[in-house]
C-alpha positions, 0 to 999 in steps of 0.5 A, spaced: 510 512 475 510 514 483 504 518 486 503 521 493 498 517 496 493 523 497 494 525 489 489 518 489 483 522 493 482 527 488 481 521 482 474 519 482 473 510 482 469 508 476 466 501 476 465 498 469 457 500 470 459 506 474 461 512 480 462 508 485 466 512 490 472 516 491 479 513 495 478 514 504 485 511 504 490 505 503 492 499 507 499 496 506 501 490 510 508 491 515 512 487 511 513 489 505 510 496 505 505 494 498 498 496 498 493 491 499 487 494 499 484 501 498 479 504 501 472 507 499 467 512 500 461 510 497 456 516 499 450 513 502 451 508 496 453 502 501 452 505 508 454 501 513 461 498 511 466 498 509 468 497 501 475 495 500 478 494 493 484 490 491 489 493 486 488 486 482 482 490 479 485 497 478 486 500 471 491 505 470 489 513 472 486 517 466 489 522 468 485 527 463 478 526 466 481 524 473 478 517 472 481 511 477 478 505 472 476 500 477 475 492 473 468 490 477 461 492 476 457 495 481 454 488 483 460 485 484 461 489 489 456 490 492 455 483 494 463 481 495 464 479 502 461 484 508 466 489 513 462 492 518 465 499 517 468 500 525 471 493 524 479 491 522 480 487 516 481 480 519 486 475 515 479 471 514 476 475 511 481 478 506 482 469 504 474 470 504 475 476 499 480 474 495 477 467 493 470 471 491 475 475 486 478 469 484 485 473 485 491 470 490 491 471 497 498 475 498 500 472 505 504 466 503 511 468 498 517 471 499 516 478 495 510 482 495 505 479 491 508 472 489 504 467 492 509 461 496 509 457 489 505 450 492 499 455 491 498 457 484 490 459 486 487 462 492 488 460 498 481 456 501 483 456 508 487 458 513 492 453 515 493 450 521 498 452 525 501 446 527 503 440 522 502 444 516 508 444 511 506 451 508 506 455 516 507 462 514 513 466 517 510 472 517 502 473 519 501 480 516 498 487 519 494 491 515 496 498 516 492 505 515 495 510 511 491 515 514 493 511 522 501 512 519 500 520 517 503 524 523 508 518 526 515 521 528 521 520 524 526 517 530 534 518 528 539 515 531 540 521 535 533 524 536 526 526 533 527 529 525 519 530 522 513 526 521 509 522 516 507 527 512 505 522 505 506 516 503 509 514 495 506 509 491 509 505 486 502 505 481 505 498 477 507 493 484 504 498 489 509 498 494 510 504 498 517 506 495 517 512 500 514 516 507 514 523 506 517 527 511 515 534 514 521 537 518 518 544 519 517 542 527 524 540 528 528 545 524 525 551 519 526 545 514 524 542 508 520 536 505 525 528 505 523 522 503 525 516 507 525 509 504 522 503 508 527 500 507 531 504 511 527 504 517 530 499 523 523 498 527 516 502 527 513 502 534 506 502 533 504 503 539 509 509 540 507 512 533 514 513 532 518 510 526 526 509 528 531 509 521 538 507 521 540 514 520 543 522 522 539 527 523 544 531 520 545 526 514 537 527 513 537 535 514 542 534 508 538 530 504 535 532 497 529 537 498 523 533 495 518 537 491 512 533 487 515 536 481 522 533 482 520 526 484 523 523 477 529 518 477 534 523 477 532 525 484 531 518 487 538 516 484 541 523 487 537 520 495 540 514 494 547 516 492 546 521 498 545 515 503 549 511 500 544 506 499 542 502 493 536 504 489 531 499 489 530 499 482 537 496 481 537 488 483 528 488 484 526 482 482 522 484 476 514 484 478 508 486 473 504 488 478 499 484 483 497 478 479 490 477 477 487 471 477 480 471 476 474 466 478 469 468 473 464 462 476 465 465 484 465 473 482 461 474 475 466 477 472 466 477 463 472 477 460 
């Protein structure tokens, strides 16, 4: 299923023992577009940090209690590794992170969640840079949803709309698509445009560059929440000329959970 990154606000995170919080917003890593952490305002429950909860622990939404179901205790939380919440989230403390839940740290691998296969459990250190044989090629980026939303749409032939919204894949969490609001541009519509599509991002310039029109992105099917179905995303595709993703992914489960239960306390 497909869900706008803002539709996940309005959910409510509930921990095994209880309310722990509602979503602030998401960070994904810049090479794959897939979410690695999502955010929590807890209140004045955990003041003062920062609380990140991996997709690993999630369960699917109840939809009819508006309930996002979260596999860990309040405890758990509580005492997993502190983020000072005016701190980015620097690669040692998501290693930190991951060996206290036990779950495999993504940084090694060649899709988004499959770890580089001479590591079948989490990551205990960061590797040295010179002489190790398993040296990344990729040292990710987190970035924010929330620092995203409102960056330029740059065609090959100038500005056609900013970030609006993202769109989650809730089995993979990858981000399958920006939402693009044109009005400013043109007395336009909303589109989506894939990551896949994109050449560059400036991060600095809070611009993103495609490889594509603005006269072939004006034509494109209008996204509306109620179209988003396969049908709409094979007609996008086809619009482009592009493969869907659906078509020659590797088939991924989701992120992998592998748990430590002496590390993090959890009962199976």
């Amino acid at each position: 299923m497909l869900r706008q990154a803002n539709e996940y606000k309005s959910l409510s995170l509930h921990a095994r023992d209880g309310d722990i919080g509602k979503i602030m917003e998401f960070y994904f890593d810049d090479k794959f577009w897939t979410v690695r952490y999502l955010a929590v305002d807890t209140g004045n429950w955990l003041s003062g940090r920062q609380v990140l909860i991996l997709p690993q622990s999630l369960h699917p939404a109840n939809e009819a209690e508006q309930v996002l179901p979260v596999d860990l205790t309040k405890k758990q939380i509580e005492d997993s590794p502190s983020l000072a919440s005016d701190q980015p989230v620097s690669r040692q403390y998501e290693i930190l992170n991951s060996n206290y839940f036990g779950y495999p740290y993504y940084g090694y691998g060649l899709n988004p969640w499959t770890a580089n296969p001479s590591y079948t459990v989490a990551v205990k250190e960061v590797p040295s840079k010179e002489g190790d044989s398993h040296k990344e090629e990729w040292d990710p980026n987190l970035r924010s949803t929330n620092d995203v939303t409102g960056h330029h749409i740059q065609a090959l032939d100038g500005e056609i709309g900013h970030v609006e919204d993202f769109i989650i894949d809730e089995i993979t969490w990858s981000i399958r698509y920006l939402v693009v609001d044109t009005r400013n541009w043109w007395h336009g519509k909303h589109v989506l445009i894939s990551p896949q599509w994109i050449e560059r991002v400036s991060w600095e310039e809070k611009k993103v560059f495609v490889n594509l029109s603005r006269d072939i992105i004006k034509q494109s099917p209008e996204y509306t929440r109620a179209s988003l179905n396969r049908d709409y995303e094979t007609a996008l595709h086809q619009h482009y000329n592009r493969q869907g993703y659906w078509v020659d992914e590797p088939v991924i489960d989701g992120p992998a959970v592998v748990r430590d239960d002496k590390k993090s306390g959890m009962e199976l």
